[in-house]
N, C-alpha and C positions, 0 to 999 in steps of 0.2 A: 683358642678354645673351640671344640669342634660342637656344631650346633644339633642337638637335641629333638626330637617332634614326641607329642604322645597328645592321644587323641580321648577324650570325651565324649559318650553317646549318651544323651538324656533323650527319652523320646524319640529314637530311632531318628535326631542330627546329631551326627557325628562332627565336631569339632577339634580342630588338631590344632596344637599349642606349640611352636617353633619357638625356643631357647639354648642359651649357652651358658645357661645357668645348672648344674649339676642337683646344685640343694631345692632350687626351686621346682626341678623337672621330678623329684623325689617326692620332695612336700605336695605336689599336684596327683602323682602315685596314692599317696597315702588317703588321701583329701576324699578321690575321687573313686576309691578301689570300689568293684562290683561296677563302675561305671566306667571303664577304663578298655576301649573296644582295642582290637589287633591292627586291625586296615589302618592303611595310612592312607587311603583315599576319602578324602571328605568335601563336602560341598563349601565348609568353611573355614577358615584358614584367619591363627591370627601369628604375628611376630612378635613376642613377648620380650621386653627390655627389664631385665634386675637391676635397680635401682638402691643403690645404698641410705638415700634419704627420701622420701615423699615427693612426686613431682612438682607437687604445690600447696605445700600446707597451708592448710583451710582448714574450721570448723564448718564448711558451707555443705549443702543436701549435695547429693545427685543431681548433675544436671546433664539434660537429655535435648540433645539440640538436632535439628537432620539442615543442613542445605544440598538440596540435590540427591542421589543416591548416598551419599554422607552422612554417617550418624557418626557424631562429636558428643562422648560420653566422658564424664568429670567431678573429680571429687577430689578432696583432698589429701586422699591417697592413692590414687591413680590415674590418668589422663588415657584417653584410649579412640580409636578413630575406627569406623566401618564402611566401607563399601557395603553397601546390601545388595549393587548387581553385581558386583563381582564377588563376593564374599569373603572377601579378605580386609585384613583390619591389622591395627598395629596399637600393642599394650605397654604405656609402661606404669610400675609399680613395682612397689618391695617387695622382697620375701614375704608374704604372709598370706595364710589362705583367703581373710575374707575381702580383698580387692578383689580376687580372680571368681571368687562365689559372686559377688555384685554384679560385674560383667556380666559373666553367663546368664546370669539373671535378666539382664537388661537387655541381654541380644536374641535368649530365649523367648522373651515377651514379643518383639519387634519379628523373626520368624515367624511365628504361631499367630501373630495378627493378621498377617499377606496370606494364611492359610484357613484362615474361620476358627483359631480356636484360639487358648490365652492361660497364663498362670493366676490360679486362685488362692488366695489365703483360706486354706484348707485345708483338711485332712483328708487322705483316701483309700481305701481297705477295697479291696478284692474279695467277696467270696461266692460260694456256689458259682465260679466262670463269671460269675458280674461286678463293676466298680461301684462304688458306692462315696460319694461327696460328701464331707460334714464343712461347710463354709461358716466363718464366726471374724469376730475381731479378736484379737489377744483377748485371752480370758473364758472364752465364749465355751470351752470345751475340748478342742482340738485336739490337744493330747490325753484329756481323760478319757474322751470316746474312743481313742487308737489303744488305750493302756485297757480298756475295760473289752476290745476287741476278743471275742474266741480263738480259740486256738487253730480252729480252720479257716482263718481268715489269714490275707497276706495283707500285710501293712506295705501301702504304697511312701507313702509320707505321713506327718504328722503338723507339719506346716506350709506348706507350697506345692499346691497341686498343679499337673502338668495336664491337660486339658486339649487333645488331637483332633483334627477333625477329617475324613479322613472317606470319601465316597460319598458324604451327606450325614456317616455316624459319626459319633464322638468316642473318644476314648481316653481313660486315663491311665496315664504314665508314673511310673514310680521316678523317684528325684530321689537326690544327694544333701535334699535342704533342708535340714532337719529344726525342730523344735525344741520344745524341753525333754523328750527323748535320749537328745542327743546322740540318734542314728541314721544311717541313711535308709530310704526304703528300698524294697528289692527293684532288681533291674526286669521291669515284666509290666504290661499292660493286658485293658482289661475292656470290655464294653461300659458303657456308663450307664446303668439302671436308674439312680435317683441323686438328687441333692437335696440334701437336707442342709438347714437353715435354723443352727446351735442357739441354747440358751439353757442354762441352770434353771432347772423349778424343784416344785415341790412334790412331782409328778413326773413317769412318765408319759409322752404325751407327744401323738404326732399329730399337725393342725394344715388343713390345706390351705395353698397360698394362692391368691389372686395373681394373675402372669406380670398386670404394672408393680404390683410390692416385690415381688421375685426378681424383677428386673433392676427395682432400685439396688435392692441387697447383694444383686450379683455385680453388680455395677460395684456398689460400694468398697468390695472384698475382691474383686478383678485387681492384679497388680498391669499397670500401665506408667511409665517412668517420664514420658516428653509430653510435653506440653505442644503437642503436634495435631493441628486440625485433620488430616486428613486420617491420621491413629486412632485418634477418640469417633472418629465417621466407623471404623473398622472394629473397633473393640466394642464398640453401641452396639452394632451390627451382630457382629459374632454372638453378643449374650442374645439377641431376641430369638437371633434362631436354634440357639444354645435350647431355648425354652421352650423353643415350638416340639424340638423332638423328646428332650428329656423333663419328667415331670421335679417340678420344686415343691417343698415340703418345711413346714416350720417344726424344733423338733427339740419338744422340753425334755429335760431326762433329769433324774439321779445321779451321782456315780454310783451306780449299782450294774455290773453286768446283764442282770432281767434285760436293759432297755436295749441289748441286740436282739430279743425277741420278737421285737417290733419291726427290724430291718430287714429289708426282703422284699 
């Protein structure tokens, strides 16, 4: 069976996927389409094994291990291995999309940390040429704030924001990771004007935030998958300087559209 590449650009890393899997090299098409670059040169490289049963059934989390340049990624639906200096890595798992969504995930976070920046459990909209951050835990808002968005806004995501860093600015990136939407956001970044920091009131209502409460919250809602001392030195890192440049904001609202008036 003759083997297969197609490659992946979230955030300007291009990721190409080597199989000889036809269905699965489809299903990654479909998965990933608007996010789905031509080049077949890429700094990351992984070898994908189709699996007709689970590498290791488990009900166990994610687990995220590195010895040496070695990241040892695992679940039990997928087993999967990385080089970080050489950027090649090797996947196996089944046919189905959300083993290869987790990875990405997992290898995404682990780039963007060796570069000062990180994935947020967030929503992200574009407008007037600037990004705009709404951070929350399930529930907090994410998809109401992206659904009550204007029509000259561009919906970056609605739940996993991609977070660049990139000369000393930041920048956010649209993703494929969608939320209760269930769509992906467009393939376009954006400068980072503010983060706002979601909650349901009885009001709208934007409240300033102290840089240590901003840190916990960003902290909190930073996805980071290993239990890796020198990760968490890096992800620490990245939010405080995250903060020095971009101002955080607490940010009660309605579902009422009114409260983009406030955004800006």
């Amino acid at each position: 069976m003759r083997e297969q590449a197609i490659t992946i650009e979230i955030g300007g890393h291009p990721i190409l996927l080597r199989t000889k899997d036809d269905y699965f090299r489809q299903l990654v098409a479909d998965r990933y389409a608007g996010f789905i670059s031509s080049s077949q040169a890429a700094s990351f490289e992984f070898d994908v094994d189709v699996l007709s049963t689970p590498p290791k059934p488990s009900d166990q989390d994610v687990l995220v291990e590195r010895r040496g340049a070695i990241w040892r990624m695992q679940r039990g639906d997928f087993l999967a291995q990385w080089d970080s200096t050489r950027g090649r890595g090797h996947i196996q798992q089944t046919a189905n999309p959300y083993s290869i969504d987790s990875v990405l995930r997992i290898v995404h976070s682990l780039i963007l940390a060796r570069e000062g920046g990180f994935l947020l459990h967030a929503a992200s909209v574009i407008r007037n040429g600037h990004a705009f951050l709404f951070a929350g835990v399930s529930g907090a808002g994410k998809t109401t704030i992206s659904r009550l968005a204007p029509g000259d806004a561009t919906l970056l995501t609605d739940e996993i924001s991609y977070v660049r860093r990139e000369c000393g600015n930041y920048y956010a990136c649209g993703t494929p990771f969608s939320g209760e939407l269930q769509r992906s956001g467009e393939n376009c970044a954006a400068p980072v004007r503010s983060l706002f920091f979601l909650e349901h009131g009885p009001e709208n209502k934007i409240e300033p935030m102290s840089q240590p409460a901003a840190l916990r919250r960003l902290l909190r809602n930073t996805l980071f998958f290993a239990e890796d001392e020198e990760l968490v030195k890096r992800i620490f890192q990245a939010a405080g300087e995250f903060l020095d440049r971009v101002p955080a904001q607490g940010l009660t609202f309605l579902p009422d559209p009114r409260v983009w008036s406030m955004i800006q």
